[in-house]
ROLUMMI-102535 format. One line per 2 residues: number of its first residue (from 1); for each residue x, y, z of C-alpha. Coordinates in Angstrom, 2 decimals, decimal comma, padded with zeros to 5 digits. Example, Ala and Ser with C-alpha at 12.3 -4.5 7.8 and 13.67 -1.06 7.14 Angstrom:
% residues 2
1> 012,30/-004,50/007,80 | 013,67/-001,06/007,14
% end
This chain:
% residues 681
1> 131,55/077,87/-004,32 | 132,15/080,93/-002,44
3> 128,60/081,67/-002,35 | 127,48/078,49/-000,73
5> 130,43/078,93/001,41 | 129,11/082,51/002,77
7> 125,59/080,98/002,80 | 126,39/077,99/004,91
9> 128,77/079,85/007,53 | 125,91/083,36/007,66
11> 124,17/080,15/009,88 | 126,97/080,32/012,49
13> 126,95/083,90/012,46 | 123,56/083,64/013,86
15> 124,05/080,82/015,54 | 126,56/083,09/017,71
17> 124,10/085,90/018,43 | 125,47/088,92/016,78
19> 129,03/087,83/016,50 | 129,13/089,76/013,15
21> 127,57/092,87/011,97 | 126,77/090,93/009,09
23> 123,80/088,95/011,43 | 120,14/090,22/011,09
25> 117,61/089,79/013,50 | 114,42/088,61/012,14
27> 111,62/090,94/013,80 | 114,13/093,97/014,66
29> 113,77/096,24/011,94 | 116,74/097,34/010,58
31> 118,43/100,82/011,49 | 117,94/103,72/009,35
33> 120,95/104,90/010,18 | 123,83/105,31/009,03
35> 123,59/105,92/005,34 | 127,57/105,00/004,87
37> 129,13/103,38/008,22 | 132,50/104,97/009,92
39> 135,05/102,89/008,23 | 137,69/103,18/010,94
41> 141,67/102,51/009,78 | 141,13/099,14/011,58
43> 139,29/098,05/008,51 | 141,56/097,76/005,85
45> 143,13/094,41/004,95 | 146,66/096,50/005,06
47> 146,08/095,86/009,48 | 145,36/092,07/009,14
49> 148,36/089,43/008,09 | 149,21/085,61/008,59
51> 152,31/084,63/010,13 | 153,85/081,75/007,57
53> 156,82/080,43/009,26 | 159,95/079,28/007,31
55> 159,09/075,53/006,98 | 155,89/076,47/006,03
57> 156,56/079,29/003,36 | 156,33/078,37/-000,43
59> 159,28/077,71/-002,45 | 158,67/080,93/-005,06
61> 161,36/079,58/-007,45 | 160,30/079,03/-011,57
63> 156,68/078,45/-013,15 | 156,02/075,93/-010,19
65> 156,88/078,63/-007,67 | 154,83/080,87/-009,58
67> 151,79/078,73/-009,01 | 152,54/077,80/-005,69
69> 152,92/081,46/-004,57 | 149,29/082,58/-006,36
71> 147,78/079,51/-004,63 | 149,47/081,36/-001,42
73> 147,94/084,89/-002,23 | 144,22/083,18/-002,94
75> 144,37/081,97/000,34 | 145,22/085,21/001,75
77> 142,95/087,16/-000,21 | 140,11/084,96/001,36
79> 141,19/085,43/004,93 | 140,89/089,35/003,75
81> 144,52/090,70/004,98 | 147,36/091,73/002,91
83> 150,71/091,06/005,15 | 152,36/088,20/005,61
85> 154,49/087,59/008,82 | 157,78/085,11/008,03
87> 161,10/085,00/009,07 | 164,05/086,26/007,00
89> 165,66/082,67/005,72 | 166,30/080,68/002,91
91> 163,56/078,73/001,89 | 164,19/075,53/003,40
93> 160,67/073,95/003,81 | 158,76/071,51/001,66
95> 156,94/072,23/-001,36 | 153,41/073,43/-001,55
97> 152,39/070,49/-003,68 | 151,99/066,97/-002,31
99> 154,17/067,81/000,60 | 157,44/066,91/-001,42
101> 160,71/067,47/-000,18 | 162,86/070,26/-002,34
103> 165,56/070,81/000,29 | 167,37/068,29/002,24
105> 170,36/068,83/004,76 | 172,52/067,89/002,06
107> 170,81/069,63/-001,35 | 173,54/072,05/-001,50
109> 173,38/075,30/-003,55 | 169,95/074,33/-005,01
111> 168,18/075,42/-001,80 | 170,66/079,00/-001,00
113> 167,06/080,80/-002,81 | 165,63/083,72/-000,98
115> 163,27/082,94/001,84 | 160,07/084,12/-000,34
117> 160,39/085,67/-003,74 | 159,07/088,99/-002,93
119> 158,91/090,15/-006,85 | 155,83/087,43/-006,68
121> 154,05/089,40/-004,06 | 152,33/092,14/-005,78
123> 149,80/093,76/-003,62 | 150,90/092,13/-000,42
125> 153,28/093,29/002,34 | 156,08/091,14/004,29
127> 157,19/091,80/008,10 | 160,16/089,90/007,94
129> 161,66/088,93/011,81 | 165,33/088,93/011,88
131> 166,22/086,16/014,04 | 168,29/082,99/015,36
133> 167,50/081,28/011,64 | 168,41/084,56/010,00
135> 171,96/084,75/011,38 | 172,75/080,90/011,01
137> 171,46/081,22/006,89 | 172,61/084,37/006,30
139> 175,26/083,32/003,94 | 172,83/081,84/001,96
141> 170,70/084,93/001,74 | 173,85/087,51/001,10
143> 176,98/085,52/-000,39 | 179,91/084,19/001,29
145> 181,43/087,66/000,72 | 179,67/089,07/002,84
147> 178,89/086,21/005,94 | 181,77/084,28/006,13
149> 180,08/081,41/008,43 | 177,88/078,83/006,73
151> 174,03/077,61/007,43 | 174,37/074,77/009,62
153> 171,39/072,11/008,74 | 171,62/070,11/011,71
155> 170,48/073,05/014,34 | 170,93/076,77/014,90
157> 174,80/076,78/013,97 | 176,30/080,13/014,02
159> 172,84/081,43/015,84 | 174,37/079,50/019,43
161> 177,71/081,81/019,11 | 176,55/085,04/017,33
163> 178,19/088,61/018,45 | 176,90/092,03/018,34
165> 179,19/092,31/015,33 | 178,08/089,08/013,54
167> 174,07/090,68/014,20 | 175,11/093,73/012,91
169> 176,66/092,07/009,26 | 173,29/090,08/009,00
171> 170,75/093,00/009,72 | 173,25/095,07/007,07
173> 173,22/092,75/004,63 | 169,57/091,82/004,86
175> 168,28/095,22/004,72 | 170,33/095,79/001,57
177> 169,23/092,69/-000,08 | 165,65/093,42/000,41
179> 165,16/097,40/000,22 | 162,12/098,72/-001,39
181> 161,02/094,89/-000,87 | 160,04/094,38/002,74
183> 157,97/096,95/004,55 | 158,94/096,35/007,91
185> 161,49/094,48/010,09 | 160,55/092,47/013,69
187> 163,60/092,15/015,29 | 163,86/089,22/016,79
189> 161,18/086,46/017,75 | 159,97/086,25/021,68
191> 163,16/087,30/023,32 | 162,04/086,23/026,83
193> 161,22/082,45/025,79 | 164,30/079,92/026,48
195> 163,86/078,79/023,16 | 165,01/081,87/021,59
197> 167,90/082,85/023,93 | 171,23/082,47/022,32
199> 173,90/083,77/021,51 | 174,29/087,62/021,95
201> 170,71/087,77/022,59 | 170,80/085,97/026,11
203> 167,01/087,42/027,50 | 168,63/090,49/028,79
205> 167,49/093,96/028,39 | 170,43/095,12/027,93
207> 171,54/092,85/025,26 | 168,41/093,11/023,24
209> 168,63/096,72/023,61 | 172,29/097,04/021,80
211> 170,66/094,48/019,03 | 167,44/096,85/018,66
213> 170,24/099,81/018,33 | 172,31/098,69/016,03
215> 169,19/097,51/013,58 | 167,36/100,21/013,38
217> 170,53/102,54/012,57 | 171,59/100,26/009,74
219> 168,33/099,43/008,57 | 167,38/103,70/008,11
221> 170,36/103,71/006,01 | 169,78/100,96/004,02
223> 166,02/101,74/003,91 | 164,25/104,57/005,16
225> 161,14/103,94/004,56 | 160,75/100,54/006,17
227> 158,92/100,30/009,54 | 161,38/098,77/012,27
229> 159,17/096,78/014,81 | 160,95/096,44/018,42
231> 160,13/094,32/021,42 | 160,23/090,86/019,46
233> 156,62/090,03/020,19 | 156,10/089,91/024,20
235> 153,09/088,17/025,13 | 150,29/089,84/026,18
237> 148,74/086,84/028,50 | 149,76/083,91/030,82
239> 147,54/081,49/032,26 | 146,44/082,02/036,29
241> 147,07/084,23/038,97 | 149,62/084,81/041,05
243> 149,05/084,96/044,93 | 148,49/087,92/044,95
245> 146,05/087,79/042,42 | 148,14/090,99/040,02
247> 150,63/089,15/037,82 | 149,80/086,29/035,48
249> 151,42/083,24/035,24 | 152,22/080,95/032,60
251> 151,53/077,41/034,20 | 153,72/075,56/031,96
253> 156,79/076,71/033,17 | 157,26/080,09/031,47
255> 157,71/083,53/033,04 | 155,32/085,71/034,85
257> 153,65/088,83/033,14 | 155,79/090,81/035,17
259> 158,89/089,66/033,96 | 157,90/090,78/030,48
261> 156,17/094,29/031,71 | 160,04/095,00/033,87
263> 161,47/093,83/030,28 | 159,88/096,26/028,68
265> 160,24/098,76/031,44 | 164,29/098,36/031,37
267> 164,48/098,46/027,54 | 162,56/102,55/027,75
269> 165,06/103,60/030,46 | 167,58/102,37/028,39
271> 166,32/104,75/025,73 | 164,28/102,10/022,89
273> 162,12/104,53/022,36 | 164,09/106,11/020,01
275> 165,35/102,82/018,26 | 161,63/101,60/017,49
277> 158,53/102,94/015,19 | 156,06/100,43/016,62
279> 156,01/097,59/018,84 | 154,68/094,16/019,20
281> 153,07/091,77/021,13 | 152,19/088,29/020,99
283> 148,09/087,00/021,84 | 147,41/083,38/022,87
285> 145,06/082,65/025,71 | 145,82/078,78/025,43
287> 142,89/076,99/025,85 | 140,58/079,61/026,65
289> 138,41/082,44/025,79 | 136,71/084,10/028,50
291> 136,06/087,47/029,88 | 139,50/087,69/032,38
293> 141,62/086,63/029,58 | 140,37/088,84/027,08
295> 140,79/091,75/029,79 | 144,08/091,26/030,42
297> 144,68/091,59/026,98 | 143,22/094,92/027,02
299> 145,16/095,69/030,06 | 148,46/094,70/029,19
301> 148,43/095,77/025,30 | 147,59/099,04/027,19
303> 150,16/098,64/029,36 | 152,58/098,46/026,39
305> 150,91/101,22/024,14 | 151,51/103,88/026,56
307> 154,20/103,03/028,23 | 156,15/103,37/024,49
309> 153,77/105,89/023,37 | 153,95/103,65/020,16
311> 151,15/101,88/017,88 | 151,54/097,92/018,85
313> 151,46/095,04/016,38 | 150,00/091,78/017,57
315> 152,07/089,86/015,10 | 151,26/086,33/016,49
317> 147,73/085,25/017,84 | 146,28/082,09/017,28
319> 144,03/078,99/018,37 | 143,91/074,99/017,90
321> 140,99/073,81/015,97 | 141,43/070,59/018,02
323> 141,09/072,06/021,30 | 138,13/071,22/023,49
325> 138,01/074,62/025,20 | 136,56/076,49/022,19
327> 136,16/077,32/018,60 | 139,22/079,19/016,41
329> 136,06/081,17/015,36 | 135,27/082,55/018,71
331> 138,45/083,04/019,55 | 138,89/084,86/016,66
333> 135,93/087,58/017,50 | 136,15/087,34/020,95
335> 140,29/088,31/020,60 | 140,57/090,01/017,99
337> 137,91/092,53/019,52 | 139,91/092,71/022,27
339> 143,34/093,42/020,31 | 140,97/096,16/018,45
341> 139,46/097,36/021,96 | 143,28/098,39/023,07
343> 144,10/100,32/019,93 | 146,24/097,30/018,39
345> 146,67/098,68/014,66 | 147,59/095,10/012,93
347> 146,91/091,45/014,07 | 148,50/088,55/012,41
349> 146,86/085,61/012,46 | 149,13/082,19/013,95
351> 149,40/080,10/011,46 | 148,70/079,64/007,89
353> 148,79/076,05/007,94 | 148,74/073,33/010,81
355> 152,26/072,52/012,52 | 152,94/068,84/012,39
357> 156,11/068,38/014,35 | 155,11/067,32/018,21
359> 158,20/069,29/019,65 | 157,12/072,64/018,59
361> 155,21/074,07/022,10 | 152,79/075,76/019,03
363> 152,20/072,01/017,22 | 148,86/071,11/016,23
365> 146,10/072,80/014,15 | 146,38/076,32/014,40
367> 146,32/076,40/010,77 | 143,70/078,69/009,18
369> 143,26/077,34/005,45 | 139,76/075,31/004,43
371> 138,20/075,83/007,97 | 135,07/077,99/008,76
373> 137,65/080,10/010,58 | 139,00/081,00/007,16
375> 135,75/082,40/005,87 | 135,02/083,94/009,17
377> 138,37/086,20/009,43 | 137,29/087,72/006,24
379> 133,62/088,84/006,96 | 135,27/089,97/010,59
381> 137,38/092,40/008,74 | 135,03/093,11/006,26
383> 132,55/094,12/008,81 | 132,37/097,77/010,15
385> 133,08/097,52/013,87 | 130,28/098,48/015,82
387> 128,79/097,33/019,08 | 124,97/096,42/019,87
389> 122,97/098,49/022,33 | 119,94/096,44/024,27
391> 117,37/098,47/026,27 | 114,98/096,91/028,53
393> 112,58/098,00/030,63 | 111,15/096,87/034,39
395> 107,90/095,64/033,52 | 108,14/095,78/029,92
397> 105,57/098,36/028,25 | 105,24/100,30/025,33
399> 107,23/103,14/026,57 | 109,08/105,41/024,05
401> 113,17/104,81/023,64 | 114,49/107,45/022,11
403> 118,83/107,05/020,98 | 121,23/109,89/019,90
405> 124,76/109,57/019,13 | 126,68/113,00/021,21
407> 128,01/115,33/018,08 | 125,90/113,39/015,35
409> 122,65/114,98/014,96 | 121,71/112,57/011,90
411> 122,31/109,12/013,69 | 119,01/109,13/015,74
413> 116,21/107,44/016,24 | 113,10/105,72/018,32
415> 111,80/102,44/019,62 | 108,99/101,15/021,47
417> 108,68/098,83/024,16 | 112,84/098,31/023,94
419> 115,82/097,61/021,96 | 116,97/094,21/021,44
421> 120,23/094,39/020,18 | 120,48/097,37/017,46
423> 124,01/097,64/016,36 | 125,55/100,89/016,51
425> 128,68/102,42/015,66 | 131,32/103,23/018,32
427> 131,20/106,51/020,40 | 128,60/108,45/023,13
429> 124,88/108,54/022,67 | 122,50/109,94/025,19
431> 119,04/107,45/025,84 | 116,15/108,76/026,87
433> 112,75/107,37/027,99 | 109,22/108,55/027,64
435> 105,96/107,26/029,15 | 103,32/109,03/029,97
437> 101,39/106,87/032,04 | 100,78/107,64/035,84
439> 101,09/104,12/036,93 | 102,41/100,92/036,04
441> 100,76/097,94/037,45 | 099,45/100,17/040,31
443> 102,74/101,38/040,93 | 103,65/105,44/039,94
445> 105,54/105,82/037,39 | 109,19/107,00/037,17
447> 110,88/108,11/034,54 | 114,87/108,47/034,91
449> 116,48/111,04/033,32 | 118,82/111,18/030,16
451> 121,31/108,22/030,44 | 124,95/108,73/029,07
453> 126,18/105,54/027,34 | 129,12/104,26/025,34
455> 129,26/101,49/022,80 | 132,55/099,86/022,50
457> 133,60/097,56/019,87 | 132,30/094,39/019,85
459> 130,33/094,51/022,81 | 126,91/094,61/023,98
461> 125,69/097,51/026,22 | 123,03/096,12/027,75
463> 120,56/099,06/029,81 | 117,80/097,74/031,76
465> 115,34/100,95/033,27 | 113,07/100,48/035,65
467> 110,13/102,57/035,37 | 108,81/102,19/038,91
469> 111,74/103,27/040,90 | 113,61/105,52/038,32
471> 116,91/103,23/038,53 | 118,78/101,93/035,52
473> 121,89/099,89/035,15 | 124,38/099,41/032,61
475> 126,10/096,13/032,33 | 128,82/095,73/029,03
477> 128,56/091,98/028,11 | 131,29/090,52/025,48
479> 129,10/089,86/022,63 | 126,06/088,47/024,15
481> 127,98/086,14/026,36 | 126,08/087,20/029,62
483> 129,02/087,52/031,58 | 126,84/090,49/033,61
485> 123,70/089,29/032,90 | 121,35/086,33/035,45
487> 118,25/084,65/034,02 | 115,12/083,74/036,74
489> 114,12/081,42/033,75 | 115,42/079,93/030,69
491> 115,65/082,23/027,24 | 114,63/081,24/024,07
493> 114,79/082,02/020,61 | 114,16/081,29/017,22
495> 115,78/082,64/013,98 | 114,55/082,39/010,24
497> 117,08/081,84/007,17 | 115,94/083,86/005,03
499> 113,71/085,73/007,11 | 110,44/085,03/006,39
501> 106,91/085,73/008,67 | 106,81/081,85/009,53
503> 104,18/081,57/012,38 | 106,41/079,87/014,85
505> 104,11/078,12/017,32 | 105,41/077,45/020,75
507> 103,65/075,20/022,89 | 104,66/073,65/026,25
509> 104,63/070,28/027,13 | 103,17/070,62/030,43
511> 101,84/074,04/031,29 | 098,76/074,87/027,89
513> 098,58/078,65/030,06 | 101,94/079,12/028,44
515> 101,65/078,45/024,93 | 102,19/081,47/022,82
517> 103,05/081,92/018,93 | 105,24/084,30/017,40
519> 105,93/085,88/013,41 | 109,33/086,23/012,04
521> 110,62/084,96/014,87 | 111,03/084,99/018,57
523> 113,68/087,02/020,74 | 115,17/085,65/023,36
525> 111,62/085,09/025,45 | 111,80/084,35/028,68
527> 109,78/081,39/029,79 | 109,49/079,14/032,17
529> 111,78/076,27/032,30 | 110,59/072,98/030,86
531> 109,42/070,87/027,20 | 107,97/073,05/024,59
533> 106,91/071,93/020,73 | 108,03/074,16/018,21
535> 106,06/074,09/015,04 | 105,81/076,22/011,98
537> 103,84/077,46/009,47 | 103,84/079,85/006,00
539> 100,98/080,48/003,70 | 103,07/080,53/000,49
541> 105,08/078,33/-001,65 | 108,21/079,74/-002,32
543> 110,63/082,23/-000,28 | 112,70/084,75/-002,63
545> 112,53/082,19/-005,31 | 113,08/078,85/-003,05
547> 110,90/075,75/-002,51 | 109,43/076,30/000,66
549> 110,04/072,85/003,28 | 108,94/073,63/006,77
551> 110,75/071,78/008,99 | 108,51/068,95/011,05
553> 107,79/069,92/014,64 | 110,07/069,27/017,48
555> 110,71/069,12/021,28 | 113,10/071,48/022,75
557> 113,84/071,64/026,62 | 114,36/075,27/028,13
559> 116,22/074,65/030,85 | 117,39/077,37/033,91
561> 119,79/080,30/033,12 | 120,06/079,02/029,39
563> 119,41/080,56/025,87 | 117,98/077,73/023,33
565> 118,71/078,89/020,12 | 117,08/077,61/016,86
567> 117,99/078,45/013,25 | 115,45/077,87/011,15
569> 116,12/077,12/006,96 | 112,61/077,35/005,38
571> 114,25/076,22/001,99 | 115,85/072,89/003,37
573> 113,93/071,93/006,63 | 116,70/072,29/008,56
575> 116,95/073,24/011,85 | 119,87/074,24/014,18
577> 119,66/074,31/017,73 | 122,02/075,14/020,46
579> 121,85/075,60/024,28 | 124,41/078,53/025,49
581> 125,51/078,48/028,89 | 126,38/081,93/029,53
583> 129,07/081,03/031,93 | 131,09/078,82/029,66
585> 129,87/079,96/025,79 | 128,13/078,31/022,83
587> 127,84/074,34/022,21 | 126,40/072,67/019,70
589> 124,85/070,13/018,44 | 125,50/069,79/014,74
591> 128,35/069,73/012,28 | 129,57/070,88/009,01
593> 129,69/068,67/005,89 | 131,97/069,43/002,75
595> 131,84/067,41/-000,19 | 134,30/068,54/-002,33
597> 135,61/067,36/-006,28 | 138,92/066,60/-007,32
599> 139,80/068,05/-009,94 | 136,65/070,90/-009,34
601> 133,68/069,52/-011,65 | 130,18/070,36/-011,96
603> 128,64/067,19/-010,22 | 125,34/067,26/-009,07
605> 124,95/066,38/-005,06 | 122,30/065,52/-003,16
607> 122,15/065,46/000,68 | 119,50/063,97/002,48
609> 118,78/062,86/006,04 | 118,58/059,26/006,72
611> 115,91/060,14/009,52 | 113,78/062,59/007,80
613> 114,98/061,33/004,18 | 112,21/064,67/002,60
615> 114,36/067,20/004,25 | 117,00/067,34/001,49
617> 118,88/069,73/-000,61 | 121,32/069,55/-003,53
619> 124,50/071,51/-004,52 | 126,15/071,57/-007,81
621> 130,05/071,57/-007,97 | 130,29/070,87/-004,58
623> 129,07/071,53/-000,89 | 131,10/074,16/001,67
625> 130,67/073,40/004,71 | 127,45/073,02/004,94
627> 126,40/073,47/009,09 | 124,21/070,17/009,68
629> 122,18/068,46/012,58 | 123,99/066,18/013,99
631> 123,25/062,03/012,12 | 123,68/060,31/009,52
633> 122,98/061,44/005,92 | 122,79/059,60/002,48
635> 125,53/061,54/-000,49 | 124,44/060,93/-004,05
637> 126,98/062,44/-006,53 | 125,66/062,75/-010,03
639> 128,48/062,96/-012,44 | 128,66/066,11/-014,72
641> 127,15/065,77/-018,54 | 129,35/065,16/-020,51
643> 131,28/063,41/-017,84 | 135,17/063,05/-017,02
645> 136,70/059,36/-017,17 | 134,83/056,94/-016,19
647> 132,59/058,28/-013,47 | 129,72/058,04/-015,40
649> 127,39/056,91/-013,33 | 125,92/058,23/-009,84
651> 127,89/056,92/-006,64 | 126,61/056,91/-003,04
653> 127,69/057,52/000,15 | 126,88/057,84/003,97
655> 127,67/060,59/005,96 | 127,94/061,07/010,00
657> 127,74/064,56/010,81 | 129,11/064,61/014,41
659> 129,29/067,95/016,98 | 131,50/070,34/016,47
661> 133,36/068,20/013,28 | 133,51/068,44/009,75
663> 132,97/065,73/007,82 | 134,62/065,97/004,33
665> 133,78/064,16/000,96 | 136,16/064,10/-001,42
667> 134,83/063,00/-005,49 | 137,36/062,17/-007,98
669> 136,21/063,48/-010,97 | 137,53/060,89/-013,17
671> 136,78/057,36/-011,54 | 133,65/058,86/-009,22
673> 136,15/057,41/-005,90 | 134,63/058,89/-002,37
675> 137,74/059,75/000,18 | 135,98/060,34/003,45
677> 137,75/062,56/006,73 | 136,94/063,65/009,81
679> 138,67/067,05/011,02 | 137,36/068,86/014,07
681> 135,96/072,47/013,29
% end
């Protein structure tokens, strides 16, 4: 299942030119360099966690808990990270399974259990954040011995009164409890937001700088070795501008950036610094991913980092599925670059599952399990970070490119007529150009001298020389996004899955001069707007050991200052295509089917097109998330041999596969019953 899973989402990966290093471009050849990539520390799973809030963490208690909690860790270990963000309380939530109550306002002792049982947890790390819900169920976490007030179920109880010297019995007797246990402490939880003023900690500096004290000397004692986190998590972007056009604002009534960079400033004067080992920050853009938002959380993370002279934590960061601004996907590369850009050392993902109740401000589907996003944080983390390095030249001809990374002498190498996005490690390189030539098109020929350039992480550094004047320029795009870049003309280009030489014939509508055909595939071509019909052929049967099905020919429209983008399966027909704006990102036309059994059997599936009913394909045990055209499709589900209950014969369904949704099929493996949803991606 995990196979079909990678299979199906290495499409979007493409889809999203070069979003991962993991994406291949067909008629590129790949580098012969480097033997073994730079693993920086930013790629181990250790700098990568979920935040699981307390309603949301599992109840670890007896064999149940047991299973619960090893559900938990599968679904971390296939988002790739290996901390878990959650506050230090009881655990007071609902079960795992079936959503089933185990705690009520009036259980009693049965729910005083530890907030996670940590002795479960083997191979994973907990930031704990002691906060308003850790001083009002502190009793329940240390004894009555020891807290005399008790956990108030109908609010924030002793949290709405607490004193410096009520903080100071919780942190104590937390810390003690869980020494050796939890690696590091966050005190506190957003310390600016309303919400979370109360009590002692009433927004000020001052305040939250005697409650940062008084923490990290009693947590040393109790134990040395954990890592005490300070600032509480102060966001690192508001939506708009001021007037001014400096600070920026949260439009929903919050505070301005400012407030939180003075916070910050008062806490060092008052001398945090030395009550801290890192700090942290909080990343939402809310609603949006674009190039301003993801620079201001360069520049304020920045802002932070040096102003400390501390590593930072982005322990929350996070985005709706259901939004219809963007993709938790992009936001996840497009971010999470960003975060990595600054020097962030660990991001924690916001949240582990969706938030259902409406008067949360984070409510809705920020929840990362059994969406593509899941997949997707793993192969970002996986994946060496690198940046890709485009060279074109003014006309294009077969002149000489010639790349060397500065204090490297073994990452080198050559290309002619350009460089269409090679991905490179991070650092300096030097490019040079040679063409011997006199003249170009009449025109003499000039060749610029040695360019300096640096490839960031995550970015494309896109150099365009022109060989007539001597000029270059060097534009830095955020993953192929063309936030620098103009078109004359429309872009296209087509991508094979596997690769394969297809001969991808391209022929316009209305202009025969302009026909042209390509192998392998074609590279972002520019061509003159209008209707083109793509067709495609292959001399052989099979591709590494698949039934070859070319897809039938279609009719695509180029259209000004866009990029059409096709994806083309040569094993199922299929064929993806998108139109990217540059100036507001990707959209697409297609969506993802899962069909999925209950209990997991090995049924036989079989997905096929109503439209083109021969362009089919068929999954045993189930399908993940398969990316889809856009239409309606006919399900048959072959029970397993021998089979489980009653579903013994083949059942039948029909499928709409809608933009930019999933479509799920659920089998029950013992009566052959179809449960059909609709989720957005």
């Amino acid at each position: 299942m995990r196979r079909l899973l990678v299979s199906s989402y290495l499409l979007v990966l493409f889809i999203l030119v070069s979003i991962s290093a993991k994406s291949t471009f067909a008629q590129v050849l790949a580098p012969s360099f480097p033997p073994t990539p730079e693993i920086t520390s930013a790629e181990s799973p250790f700098n990568y966690g979920i935040a699981v809030t307390n309603l949301q963490m599992p109840d670890g208690r007896g064999d149940e808990g047991t299973v619960a909690l090893n559900v938990f860790k599968s679904d971390l270990s296939f988002a790739g990270v290996n901390w878990i963000r959650a506050d230090v309380t009881p655990r007071l939530g609902y079960s795992y399974f079936q959503n089933q109550v185990v705690c009520v306002p009036t259980g009693g002792p049965v729910c005083m259990q530890t907030f996670i049982d940590v002795d479960k947890l083997e191979g994973y790390k907990v930031l704990g954040v002691i906060d308003h819900l850790t001083v009002n169920y502190a009793q329940s976490i240390c004894g009555s011995g020891i807290i005399p007030w008790t956990p108030d179920f109908t609010g924030n109880g002793r949290a709405e009164t607490f004193s410096l010297e009520d903080w100071e019995l919780v942190v104590d007797c937390v810390s003690e409890k869980f020494a050796g246990k939890i690696e590091a402490y966050e005190i506190w939880n957003e310390p600016l937001e309303p919400v979370f003023q109360m009590g002692y900690q009433n927004g000020s500096p001052e305040n939250y700088f005697q409650m940062l004290k008084s923490a990290y000397e009693i947590i040393k004692v109790n134990d040395p070795n954990a890592t005490v986190v300070g600032l509480g998590g102060l966001m690192a972007f508001h939506n708009g501008r001021d007037t001014d056009g400096d600070e920026v604002i949260d439009i929903t009534g919050g505070y301005l950036m400012q407030e939180s960079r003075d916070f910050s400033d008062e806490l060092i004067l008052l001398g945090g610094v030395n009550y801290t080992d890192v700090i942290s920050v909080h990343g939402y853009d809310w609603g949006w991913t674009s190039k301003d938002r993801l620079d201001n959380f360069e520049s304020n993370i920045n802002y932070y980092k040096d102003s400390w002279n501390k590593s930072v934590w982005v322990t929350e960061a996070g985005f709706k599925a259901d939004s219809p601004d963007g993709r938790q996907t992009d936001f996840l590369q497009y971010a999470y670059s960003s975060f990595l850009n600054s020097g962030a050392s660990k991001i924690f993902w916001f949240a582990w599952k969706d938030f259902s109740d409406p008067n949360l401000e984070l409510a809705g589907a920020y929840g990362i399990v059994g969406r593509p996003v899941h997949q997707y944080m793993s192969d970002f983390i996986a994946t060496s970070k690198s940046g890709l390095l485009k060279v074109s030249t003014q006309p294009a001809v077969d002149a000489t490119i010639i790349v060397e990374k500065e204090n490297n002498e073994s990452i080198n190498f050559q290309r002619q007529w350009g460089i269409d996005w090679e991905r490179l490690q991070v650092g300096q390189y030097k490019v040079k150009v040679v063409y011997n030539e006199p003249s170009i098109n009449g025109k003499t020929t000039v060749v610029p001298s040695p360019l300096d350039i640096s490839i960031d992480s995550s970015k494309t550094t896109h150099v365009i020389i022109d060989l007539t004047t001597g000029q270059t320029r060097t534009d830095k795009i955020w993953e192929d996004r063309g936030e620098n870049e103009e078109f004359e003309s429309g872009l296209l280009r087509v991508e094979t899955n596997p690769a394969a030489g297809l001969d991808i014939n391209v022929s316009s509508i209305s202009d025969s001069a302009s026909n042209f055909n390509r192998q392998w595939g074609v590279d972002w071509d520019e061509i003159n707007v209008g209707d083109y019909e793509i067709s495609f052929d292959y001399p052989h049967s099979t591709i590494n050991g698949k039934r070859v099905v070319l897809p039938i020919s279609r009719i695509i429209r180029v259209e000004d200052d866009m990029t059409t983008n096709l994806m083309v399966d040569a094993t199922t027909g299929q064929v993806h295509t998108s139109v990217n704006d540059p100036s507001v990102g990707p959209t697409y036309n297609s969506g993802r089917l899962r069909v999925a059994t209950n209990p997991p059997s090995q049924v036989e599936i079989n997905v096929s097109p109503n439209l083109y009913p021969l362009v089919s394909f068929s999954r045993f045990w189930g399908v993940d998330w398969e990316m889809l055209e856009a239409g309606s499709y006919s399900v048959i589900i072959t029970p397993q041999n021998p089979p489980l209950g009653l579903f013994i014969n083949p059942v039948s369904q029909t499928a709409s596969v809608s933009p930019q949704q999933i479509t799920q099929l659920e089998i029950d493996s013992y009566t052959g019953q179809i449960t059909t949803s609709y989720y957005p991606e």
